[in-house]
Structures are given as C-alpha cells and as structure tokens.
C-alpha positions as CSV (number, residue, x, y, z in Angstrom):
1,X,0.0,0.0,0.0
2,X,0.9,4.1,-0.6
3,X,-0.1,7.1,0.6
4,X,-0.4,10.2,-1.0
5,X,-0.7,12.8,1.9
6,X,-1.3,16.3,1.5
7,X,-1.1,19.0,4.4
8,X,-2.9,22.7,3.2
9,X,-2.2,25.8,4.8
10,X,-4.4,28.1,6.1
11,X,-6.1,29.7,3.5
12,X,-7.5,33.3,3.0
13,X,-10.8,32.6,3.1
14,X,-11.4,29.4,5.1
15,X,-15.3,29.1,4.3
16,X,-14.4,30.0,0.1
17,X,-11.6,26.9,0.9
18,X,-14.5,24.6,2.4
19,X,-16.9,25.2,0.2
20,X,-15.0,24.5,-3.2
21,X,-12.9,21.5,-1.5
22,X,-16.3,19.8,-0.6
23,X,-18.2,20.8,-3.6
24,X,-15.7,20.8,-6.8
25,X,-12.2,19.5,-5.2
26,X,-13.1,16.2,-3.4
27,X,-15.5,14.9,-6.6
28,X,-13.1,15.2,-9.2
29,X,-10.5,13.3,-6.4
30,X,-13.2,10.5,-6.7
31,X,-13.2,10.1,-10.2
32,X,-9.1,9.2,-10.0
33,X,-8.9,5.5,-11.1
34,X,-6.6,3.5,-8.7
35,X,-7.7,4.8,-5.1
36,X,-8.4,2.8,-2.7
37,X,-9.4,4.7,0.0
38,X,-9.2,8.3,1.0
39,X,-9.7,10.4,3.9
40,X,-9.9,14.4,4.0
41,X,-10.4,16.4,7.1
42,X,-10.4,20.4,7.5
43,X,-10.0,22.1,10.4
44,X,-7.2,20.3,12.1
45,X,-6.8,20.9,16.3
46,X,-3.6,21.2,17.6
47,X,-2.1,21.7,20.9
48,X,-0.5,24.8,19.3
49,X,-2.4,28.2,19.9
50,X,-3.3,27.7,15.6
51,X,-2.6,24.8,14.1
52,X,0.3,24.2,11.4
53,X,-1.9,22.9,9.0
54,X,-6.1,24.0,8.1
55,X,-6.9,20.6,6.1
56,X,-5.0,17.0,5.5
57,X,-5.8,14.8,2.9
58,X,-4.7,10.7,2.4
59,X,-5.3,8.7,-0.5
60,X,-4.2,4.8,-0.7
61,X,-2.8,3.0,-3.5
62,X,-1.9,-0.4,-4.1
63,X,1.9,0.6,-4.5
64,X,3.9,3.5,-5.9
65,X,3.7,2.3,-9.6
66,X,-0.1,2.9,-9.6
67,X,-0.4,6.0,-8.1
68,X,2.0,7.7,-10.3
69,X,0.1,5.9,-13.1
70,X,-3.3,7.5,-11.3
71,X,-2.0,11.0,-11.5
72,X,-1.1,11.2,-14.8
73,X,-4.7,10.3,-16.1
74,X,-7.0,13.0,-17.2
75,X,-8.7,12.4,-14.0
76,X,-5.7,13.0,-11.9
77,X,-4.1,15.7,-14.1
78,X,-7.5,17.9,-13.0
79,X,-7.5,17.3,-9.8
80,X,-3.9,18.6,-9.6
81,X,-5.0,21.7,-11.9
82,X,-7.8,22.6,-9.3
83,X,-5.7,23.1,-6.5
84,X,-4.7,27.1,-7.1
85,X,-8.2,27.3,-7.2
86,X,-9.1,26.9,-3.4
87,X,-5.2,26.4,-1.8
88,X,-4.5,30.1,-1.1
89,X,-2.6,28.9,1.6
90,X,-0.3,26.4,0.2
91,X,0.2,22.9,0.4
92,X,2.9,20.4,1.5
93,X,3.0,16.7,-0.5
94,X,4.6,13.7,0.5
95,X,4.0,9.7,0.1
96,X,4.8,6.8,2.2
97,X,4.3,3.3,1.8
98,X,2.7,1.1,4.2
C-alpha cells in the first residue's frame, strides 16, 4: 500500500476553501482510477495556539507504480489543476508506503 498525503495551509478565506474542497475539489479526487481509499479532514486541532496545517488529505494506492500511473490520467491531471483554485494557503506533498 501508498499514501499520498497532503497538508494545506491556512487559506485566506477558510469558508471559500470549504466550500470548493467539498463541492468541486473532493468529486473530481473520486473520479481518479486506482484509489483505494481516501480520507480528508479540514479544520485540524492542535495543541499549538493555531494549528500548522487548516486541512489533510490521504489517499491509498496499491503501491507507488499505480499512483503515479493514477495521476497522470485526465482524471488526476484535473484534480492537480484545481488546486490554485481553493489552496491560497499552500500545500505540502509527500508519500509513504505502508
């Protein structure tokens, strides 16, 4: 199994950000062939006063061959392109296999 995790940072308008995740973002995610499973969750706590991070995202492959494979299809290639479109706040990508 991999991961694909991303971490966004807080962006400038949090309810523009939760709106467009949930209503534009997270469907076009679904359509990406090769995911297993995926989690997102917005509005991370923190024992820090504000947390690092607003929203975290994980998606599960079967290894590293197919998810590279998954986000070079059409589907994956707009998902990617919709991010400047809600991440005002930046984002921070890594992957990890299980």
């Amino acid at each position: 199994m991999h991961t694909l995790v991303v971490l966004f940072g807080h962006p400038r308008n949090p309810e523009a950000f939760r709106r467009h995740y949930r209503n534009v973002h997270l469907p076009l995610v679904r359509n990406i062939p090769g995911i297993r499973a995926l989690r997102a969750s917005q509005e991370l706590g923190s024992s820090a006063a504000t947390p690092p991070f607003f929203a975290l995202f994980e998606a599960d492959f079967d290894d590293e061959p197919a998810m590279q494979e998954a986000l070079t299809t059409a589907e994956g290639q707009a998902a990617n392109a919709d991010i400047p479109n809600f991440a005002s706040g930046g984002l921070t990508v890594f992957t990890y296999r299980q």
